[in-house]
C-alpha positions as CSV (number, residue, x, y, z in Angstrom):
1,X,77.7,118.3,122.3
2,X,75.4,120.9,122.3
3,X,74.9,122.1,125.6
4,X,76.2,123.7,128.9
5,X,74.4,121.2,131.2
6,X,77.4,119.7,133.3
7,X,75.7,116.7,134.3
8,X,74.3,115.5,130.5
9,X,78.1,116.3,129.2
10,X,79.6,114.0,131.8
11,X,77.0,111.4,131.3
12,X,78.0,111.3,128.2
13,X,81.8,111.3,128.6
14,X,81.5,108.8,130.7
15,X,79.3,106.3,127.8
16,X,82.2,107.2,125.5
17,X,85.1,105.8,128.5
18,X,83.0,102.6,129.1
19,X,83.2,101.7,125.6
20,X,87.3,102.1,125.3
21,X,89.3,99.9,126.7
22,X,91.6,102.6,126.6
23,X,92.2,106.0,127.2
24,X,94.5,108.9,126.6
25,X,95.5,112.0,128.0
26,X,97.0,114.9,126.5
27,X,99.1,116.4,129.5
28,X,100.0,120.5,128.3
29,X,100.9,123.4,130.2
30,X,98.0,123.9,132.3
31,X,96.7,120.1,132.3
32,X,96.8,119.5,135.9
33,X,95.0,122.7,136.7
34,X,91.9,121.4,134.6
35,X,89.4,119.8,137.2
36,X,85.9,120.3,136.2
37,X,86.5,117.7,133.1
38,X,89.7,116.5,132.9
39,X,89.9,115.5,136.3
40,X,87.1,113.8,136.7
41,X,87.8,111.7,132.7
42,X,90.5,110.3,134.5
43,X,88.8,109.1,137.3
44,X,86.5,107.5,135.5
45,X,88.7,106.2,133.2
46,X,90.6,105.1,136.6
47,X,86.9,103.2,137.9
48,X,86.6,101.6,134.8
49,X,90.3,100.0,134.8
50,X,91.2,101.5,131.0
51,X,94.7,101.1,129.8
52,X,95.8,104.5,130.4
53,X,98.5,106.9,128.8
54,X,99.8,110.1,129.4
55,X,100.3,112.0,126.2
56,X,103.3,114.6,127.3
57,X,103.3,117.3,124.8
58,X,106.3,119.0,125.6
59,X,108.2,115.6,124.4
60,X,109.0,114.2,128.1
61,X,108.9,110.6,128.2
62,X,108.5,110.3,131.7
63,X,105.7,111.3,134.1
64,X,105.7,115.2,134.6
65,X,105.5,116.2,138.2
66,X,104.8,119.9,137.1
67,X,101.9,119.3,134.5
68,X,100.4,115.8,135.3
69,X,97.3,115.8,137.5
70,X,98.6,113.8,140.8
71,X,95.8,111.6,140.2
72,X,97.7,109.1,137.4
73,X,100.8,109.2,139.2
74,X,102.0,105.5,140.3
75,X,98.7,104.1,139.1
76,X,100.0,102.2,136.0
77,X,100.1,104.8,133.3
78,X,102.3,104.7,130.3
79,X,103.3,108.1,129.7
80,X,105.2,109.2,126.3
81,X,106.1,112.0,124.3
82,X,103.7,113.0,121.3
83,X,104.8,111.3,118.4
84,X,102.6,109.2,116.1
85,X,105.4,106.2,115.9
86,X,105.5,105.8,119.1
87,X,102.2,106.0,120.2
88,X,101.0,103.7,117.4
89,X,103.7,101.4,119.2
90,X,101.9,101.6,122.7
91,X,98.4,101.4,121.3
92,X,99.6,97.8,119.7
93,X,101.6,96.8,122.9
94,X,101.3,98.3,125.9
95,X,100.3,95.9,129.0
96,X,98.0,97.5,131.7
97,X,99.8,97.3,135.0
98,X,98.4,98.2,138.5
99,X,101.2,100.8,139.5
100,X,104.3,102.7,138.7
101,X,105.0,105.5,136.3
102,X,105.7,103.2,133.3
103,X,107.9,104.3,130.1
104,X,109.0,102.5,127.5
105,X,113.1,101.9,127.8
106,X,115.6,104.4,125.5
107,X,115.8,100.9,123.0
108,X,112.6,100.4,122.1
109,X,112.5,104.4,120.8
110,X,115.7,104.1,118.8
111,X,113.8,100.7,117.9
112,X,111.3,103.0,115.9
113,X,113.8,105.6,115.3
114,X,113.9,108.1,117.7
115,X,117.4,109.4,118.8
């Protein structure tokens, strides 16, 4: 995108959400600090009832009180650690739910071979 205009970049954010069925978040350092965009992706993404996981990339497998944006927390998100196997895993099997923190249990990671 080629512009500065807050309003066209949103509009067409939001196209690009209404076409996924789901929709990930890369949760950092400063993640829940981010407003202006990342804020508001989610609550479209929210609206539009995507699948939605949280993307820790300091390797937490749960939800992260200290870098998530309280906006996903108990509304059904799948938050993992960023690793390709498992990821790959949730984008073949994870089941939208309406609430909760959701993580995958310690077997199905030593399943794909985590330790």
């Amino acid at each position: 995108m080629n512009s500065e205009n807050e309003e066209y970049i949103k509009g067409l954010i939001r196209e690009r959400i209404n076409m996924s069925g789901t929709f990930i978040s890369l949760i950092g350092a400063d993640t829940k600090s981010k407003h202006k965009f990342v804020r508001w992706e989610m609550e479209v993404a929210l609206e539009k009832n995507c699948r939605i996981i949280g993307i820790n990339l300091d390797g937490n497998r749960n939800f992260d009180n200290i870098r998530c944006p309280p906006i996903l927390k108990n509304k059904g998100v799948l938050f993992l650690p960023f690793s390709p196997n498992i990821i790959a895993y949730a984008l073949e099997n994870f089941q939208k739910k309406e609430e909760g923190n959701l993580v995958y249990k310690d077997s199905v990671y030593r399943e794909l071979g985590y330790e």
